[in-house]
MDAnalysis code that builds the backbone (N, CA, C; Angstrom):
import MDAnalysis as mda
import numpy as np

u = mda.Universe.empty(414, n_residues=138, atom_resindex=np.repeat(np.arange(138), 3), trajectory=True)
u.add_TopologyAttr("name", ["N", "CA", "C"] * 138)
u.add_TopologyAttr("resid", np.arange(1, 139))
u.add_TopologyAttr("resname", ["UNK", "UNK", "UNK", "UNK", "UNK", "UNK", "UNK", "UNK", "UNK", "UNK", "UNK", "UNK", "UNK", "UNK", "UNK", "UNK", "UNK", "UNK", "UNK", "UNK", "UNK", "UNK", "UNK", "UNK", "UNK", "UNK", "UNK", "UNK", "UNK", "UNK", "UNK", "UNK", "UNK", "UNK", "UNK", "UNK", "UNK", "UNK", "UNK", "UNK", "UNK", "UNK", "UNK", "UNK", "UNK", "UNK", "UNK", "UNK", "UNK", "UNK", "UNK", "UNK", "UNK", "UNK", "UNK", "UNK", "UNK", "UNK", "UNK", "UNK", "UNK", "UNK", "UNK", "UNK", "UNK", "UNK", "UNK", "UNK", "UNK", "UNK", "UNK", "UNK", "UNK", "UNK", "UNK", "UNK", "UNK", "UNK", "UNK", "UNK", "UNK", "UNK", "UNK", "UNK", "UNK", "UNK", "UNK", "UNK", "UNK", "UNK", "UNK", "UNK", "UNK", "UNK", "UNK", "UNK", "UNK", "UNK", "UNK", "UNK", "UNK", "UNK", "UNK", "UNK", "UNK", "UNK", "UNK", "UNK", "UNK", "UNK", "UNK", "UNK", "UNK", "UNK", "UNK", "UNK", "UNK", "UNK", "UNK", "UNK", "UNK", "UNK", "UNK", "UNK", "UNK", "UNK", "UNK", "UNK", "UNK", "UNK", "UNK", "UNK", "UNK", "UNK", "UNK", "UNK", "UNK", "UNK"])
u.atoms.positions = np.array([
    [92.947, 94.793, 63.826],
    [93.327, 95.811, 62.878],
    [92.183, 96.829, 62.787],
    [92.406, 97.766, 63.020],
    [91.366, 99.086, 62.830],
    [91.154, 99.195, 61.264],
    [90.117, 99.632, 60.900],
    [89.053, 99.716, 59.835],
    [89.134, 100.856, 59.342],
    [89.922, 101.987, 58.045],
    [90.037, 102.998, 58.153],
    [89.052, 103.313, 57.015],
    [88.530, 104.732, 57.266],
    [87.716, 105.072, 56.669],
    [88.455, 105.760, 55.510],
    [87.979, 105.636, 54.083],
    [88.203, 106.303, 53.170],
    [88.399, 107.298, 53.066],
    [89.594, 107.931, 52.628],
    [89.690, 109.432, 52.259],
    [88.813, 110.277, 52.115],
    [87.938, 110.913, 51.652],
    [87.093, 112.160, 51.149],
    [87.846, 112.518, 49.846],
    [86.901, 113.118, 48.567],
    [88.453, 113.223, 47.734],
    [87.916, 114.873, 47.445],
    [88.975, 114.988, 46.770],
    [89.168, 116.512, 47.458],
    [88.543, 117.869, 46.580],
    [87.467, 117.045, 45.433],
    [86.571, 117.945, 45.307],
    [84.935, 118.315, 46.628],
    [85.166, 117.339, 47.653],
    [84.132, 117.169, 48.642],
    [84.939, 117.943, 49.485],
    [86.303, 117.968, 49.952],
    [86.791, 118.139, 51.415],
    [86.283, 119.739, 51.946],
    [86.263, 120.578, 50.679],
    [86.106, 122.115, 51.433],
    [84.646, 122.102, 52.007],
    [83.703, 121.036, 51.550],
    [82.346, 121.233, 52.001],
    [81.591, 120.437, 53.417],
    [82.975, 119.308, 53.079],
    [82.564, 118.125, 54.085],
    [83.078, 118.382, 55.609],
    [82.020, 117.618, 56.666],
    [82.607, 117.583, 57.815],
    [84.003, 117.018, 58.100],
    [84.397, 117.517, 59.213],
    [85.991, 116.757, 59.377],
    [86.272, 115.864, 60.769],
    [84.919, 115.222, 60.722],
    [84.291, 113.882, 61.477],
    [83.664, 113.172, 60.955],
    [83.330, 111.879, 61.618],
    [82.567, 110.656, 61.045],
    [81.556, 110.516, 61.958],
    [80.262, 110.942, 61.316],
    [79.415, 110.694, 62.498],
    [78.380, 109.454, 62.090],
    [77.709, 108.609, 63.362],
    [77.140, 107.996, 63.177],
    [75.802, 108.386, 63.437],
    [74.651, 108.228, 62.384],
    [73.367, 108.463, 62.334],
    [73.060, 107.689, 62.843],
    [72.918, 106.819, 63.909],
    [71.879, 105.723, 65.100],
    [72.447, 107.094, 65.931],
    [73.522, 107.496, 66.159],
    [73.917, 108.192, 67.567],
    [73.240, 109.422, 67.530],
    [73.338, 109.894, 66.477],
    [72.844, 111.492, 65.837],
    [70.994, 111.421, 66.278],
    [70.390, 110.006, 66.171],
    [69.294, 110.142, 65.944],
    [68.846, 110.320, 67.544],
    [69.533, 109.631, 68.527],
    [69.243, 109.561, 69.330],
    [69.481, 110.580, 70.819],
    [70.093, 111.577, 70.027],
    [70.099, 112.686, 70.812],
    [68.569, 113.273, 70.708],
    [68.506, 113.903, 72.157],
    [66.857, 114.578, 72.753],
    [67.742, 115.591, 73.360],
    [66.359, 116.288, 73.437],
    [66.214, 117.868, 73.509],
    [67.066, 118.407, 72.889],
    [66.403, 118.274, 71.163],
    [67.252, 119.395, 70.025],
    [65.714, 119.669, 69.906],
    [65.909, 121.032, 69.792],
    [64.504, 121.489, 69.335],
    [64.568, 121.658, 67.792],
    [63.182, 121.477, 67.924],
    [63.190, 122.089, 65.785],
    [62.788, 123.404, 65.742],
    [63.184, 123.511, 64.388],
    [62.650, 124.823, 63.908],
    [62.793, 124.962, 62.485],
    [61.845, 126.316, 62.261],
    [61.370, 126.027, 60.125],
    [62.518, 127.009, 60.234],
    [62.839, 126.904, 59.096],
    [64.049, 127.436, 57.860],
    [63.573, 127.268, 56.618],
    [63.894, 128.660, 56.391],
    [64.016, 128.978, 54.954],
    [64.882, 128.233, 53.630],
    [63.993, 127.039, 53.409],
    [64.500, 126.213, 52.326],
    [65.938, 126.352, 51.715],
    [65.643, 127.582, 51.006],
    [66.704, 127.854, 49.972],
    [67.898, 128.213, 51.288],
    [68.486, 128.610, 52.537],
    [69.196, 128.659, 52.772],
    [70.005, 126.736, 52.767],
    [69.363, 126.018, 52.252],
    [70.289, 124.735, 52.304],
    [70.213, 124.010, 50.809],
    [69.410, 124.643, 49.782],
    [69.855, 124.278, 48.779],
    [71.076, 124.334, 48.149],
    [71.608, 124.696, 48.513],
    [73.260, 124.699, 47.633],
    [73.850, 123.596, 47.681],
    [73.353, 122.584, 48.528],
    [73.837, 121.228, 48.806],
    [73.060, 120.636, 47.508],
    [72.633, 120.692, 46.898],
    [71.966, 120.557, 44.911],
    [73.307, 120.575, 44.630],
    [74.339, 120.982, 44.142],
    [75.033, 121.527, 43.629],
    [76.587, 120.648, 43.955],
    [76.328, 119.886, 45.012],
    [77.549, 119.459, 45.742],
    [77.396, 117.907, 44.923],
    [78.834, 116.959, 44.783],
    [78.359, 115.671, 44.253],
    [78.149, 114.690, 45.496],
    [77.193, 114.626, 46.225],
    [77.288, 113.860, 47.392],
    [77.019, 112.931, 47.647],
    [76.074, 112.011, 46.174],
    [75.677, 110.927, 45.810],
    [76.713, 110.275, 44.876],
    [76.618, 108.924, 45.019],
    [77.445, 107.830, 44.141],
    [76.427, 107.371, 43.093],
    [76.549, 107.420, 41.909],
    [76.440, 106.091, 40.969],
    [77.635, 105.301, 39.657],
    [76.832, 103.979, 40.185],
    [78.201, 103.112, 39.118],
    [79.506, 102.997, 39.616],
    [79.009, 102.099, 40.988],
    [80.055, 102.361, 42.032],
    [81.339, 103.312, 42.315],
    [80.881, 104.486, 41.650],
    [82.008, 105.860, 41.856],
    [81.649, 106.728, 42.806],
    [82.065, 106.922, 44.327],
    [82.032, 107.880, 44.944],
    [81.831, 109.570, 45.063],
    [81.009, 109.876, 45.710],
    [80.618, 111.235, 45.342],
    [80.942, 111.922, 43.788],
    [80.002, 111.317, 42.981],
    [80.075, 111.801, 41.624],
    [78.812, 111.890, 40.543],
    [77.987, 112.387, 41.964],
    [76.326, 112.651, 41.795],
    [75.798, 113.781, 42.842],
    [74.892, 114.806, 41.582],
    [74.484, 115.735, 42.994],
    [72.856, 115.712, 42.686],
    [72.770, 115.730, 43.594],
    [70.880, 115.657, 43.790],
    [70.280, 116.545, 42.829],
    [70.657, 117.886, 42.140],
    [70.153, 118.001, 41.374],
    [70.422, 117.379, 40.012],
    [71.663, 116.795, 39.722],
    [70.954, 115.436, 38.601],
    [70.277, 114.394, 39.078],
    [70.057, 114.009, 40.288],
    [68.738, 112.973, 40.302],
    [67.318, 113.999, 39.867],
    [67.032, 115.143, 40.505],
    [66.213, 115.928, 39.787],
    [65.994, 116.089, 39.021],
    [66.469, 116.358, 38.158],
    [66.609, 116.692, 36.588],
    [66.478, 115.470, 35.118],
    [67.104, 114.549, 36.211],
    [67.125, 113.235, 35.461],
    [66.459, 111.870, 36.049],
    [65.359, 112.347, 36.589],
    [64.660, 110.788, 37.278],
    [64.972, 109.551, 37.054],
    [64.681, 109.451, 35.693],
    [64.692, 107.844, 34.733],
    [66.182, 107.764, 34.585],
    [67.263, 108.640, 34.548],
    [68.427, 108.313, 34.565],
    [69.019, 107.733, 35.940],
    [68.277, 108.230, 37.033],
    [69.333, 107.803, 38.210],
    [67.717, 107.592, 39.284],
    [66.668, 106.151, 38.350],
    [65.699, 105.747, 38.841],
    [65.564, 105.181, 40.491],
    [67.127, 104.720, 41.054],
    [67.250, 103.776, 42.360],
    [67.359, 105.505, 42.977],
    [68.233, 106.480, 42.878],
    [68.255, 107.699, 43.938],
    [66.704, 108.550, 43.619],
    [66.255, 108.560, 42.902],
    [65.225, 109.328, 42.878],
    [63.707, 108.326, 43.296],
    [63.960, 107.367, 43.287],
    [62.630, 106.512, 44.512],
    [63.313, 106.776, 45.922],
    [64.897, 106.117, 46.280],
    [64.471, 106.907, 47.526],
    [64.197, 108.131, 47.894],
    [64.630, 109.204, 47.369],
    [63.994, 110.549, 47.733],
    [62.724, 110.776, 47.351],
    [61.893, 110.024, 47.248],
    [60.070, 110.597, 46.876],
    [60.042, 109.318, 47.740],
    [60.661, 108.237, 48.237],
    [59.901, 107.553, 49.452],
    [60.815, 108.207, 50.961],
    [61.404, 109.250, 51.291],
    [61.922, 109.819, 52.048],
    [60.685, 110.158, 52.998],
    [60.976, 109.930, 54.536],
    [59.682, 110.195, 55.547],
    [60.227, 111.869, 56.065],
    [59.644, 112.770, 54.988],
    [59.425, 113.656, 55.624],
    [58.985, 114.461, 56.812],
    [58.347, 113.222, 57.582],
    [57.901, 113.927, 59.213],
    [58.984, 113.994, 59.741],
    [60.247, 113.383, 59.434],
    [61.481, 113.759, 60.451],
    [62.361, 115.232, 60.151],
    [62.710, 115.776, 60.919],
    [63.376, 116.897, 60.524],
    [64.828, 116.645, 59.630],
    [65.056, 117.539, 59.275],
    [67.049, 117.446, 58.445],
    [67.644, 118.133, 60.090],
    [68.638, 117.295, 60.203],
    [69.726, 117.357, 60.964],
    [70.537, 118.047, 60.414],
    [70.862, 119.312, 60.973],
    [72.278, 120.040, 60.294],
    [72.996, 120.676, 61.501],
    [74.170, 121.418, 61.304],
    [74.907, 121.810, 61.924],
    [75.860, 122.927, 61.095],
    [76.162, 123.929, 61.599],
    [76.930, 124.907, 61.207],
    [78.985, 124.873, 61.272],
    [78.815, 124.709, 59.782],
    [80.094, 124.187, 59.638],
    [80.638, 125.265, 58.498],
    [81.603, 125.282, 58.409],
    [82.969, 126.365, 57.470],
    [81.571, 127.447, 56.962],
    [81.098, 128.141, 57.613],
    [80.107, 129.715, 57.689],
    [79.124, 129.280, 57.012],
    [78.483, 127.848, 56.852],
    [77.234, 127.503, 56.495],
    [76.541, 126.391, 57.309],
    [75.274, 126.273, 57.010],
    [73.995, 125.256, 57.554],
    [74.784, 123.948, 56.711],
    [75.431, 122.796, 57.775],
    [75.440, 121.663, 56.217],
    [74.717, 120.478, 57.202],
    [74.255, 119.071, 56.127],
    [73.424, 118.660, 56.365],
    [73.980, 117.244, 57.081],
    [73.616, 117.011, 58.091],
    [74.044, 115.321, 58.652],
    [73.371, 114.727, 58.269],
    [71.930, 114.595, 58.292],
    [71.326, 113.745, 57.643],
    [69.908, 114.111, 57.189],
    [69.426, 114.071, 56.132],
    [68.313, 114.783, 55.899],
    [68.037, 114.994, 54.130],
    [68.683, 114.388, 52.932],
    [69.609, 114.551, 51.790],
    [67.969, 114.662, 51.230],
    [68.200, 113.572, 51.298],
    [67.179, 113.142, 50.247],
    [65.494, 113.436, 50.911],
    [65.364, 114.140, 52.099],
    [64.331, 114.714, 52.607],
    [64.103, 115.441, 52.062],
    [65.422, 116.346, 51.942],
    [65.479, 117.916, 51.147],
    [64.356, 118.185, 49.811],
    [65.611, 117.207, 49.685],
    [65.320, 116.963, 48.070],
    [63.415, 116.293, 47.490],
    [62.932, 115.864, 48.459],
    [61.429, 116.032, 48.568],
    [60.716, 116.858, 48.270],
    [61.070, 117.801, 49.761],
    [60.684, 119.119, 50.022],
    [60.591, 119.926, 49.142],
    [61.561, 120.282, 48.318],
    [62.090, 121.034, 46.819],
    [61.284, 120.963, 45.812],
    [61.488, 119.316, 45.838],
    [60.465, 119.031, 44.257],
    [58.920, 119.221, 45.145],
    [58.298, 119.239, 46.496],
    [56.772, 119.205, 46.413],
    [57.019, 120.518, 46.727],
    [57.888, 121.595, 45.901],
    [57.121, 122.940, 46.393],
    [57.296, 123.589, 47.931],
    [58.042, 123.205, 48.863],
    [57.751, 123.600, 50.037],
    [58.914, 124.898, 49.987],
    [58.663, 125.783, 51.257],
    [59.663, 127.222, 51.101],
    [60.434, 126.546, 52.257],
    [59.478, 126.114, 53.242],
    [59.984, 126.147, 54.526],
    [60.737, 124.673, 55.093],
    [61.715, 124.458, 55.895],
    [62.013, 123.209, 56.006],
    [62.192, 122.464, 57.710],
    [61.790, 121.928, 58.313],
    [62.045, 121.728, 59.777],
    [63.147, 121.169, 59.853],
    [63.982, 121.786, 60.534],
    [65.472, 121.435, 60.731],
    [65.610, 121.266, 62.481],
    [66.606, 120.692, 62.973],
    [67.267, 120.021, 64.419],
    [68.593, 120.761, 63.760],
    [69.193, 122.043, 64.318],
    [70.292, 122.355, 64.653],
    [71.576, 122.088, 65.697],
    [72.037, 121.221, 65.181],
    [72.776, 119.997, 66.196],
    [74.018, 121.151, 66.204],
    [74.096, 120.906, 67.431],
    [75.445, 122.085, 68.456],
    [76.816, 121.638, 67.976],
    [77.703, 121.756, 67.779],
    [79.208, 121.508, 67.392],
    [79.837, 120.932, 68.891],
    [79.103, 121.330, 69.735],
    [79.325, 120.568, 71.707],
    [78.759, 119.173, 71.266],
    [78.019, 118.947, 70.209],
    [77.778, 117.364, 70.394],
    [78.348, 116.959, 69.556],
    [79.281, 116.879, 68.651],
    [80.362, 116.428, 67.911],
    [80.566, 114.722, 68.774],
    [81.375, 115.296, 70.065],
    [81.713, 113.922, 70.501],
    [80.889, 113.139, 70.910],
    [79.201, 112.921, 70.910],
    [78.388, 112.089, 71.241],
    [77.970, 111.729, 69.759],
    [78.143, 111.798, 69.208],
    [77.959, 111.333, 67.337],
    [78.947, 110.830, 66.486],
    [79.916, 111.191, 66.668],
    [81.256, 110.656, 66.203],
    [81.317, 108.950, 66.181],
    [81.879, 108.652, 65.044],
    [81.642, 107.406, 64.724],
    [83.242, 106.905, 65.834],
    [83.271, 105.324, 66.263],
    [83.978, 105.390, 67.113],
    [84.713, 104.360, 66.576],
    [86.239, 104.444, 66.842],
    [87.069, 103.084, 66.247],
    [86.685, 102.275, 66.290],
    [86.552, 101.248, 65.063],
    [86.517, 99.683, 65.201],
    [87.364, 98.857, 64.465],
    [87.621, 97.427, 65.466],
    [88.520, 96.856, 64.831],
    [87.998, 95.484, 64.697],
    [89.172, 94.993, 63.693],
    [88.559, 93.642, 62.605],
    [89.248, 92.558, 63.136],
    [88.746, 91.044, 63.296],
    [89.729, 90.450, 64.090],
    [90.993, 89.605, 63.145],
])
């Protein structure tokens, strides 16, 4: 029996990709070059609910872990233990920069002040080498 992935619900869908990608696959693509970007062109993802708490699905956005540390203490340690030497993975999707993986990097970056951000602009040609791939249950 194939394993279906959860809906998206449909305050996420206008922002979200319309693939499932897997971050081992994403990571392991070479020769993406980096390059700095201007922070604030990817802050707006603050604003999106893309975090869960109290087992409710996307119904947290990084700027209430910001704003509210001691309220949402488990998301705001991982983003201040986030290894910033790796770049944010993004890709250009519905006329913006959005992020594959990199959330809570960001969200580092932001709070220590930085303008600039090193990003891996992953090609929309590599869609199908990242794409999460059917699996089934026995």
């Amino acid at each position: 029996m194939a394993i279906q992935p959860q809906p998206l619900p449909d305050h996420i869908t206008p922002y979200a990709f319309d693939f499932r990608w897997d971050n081992s696959l994403l990571w392991q693509l070479d020769n993406i070059p980096t390059e700095k970007m201007d922070i604030n062109d990817l802050v707006w993802h603050f604003d999106i609910p893309w975090l869960h708490t109290s087992g409710e699905r996307f119904n947290l956005t990084p700027r209430d872990i910001m704003s509210k540390p001691s309220a949402y203490s488990e998301e705001y340690t991982r983003t201040m233990n986030a290894d910033t030497n790796y770049p944010i993975d993004i890709m250009f999707n519905k006329n913006r920069w959005l992020i594959l993986d990199g959330l809570h990097r960001l969200m580092k970056l932001v709070d220590q002040g930085e303008t600039k951000v090193t990003v891996r602009k992953i090609p929309r040609e590599m869609i199908p080498r990242i794409t999460v791939k059917s699996t089934t249950s026995p």
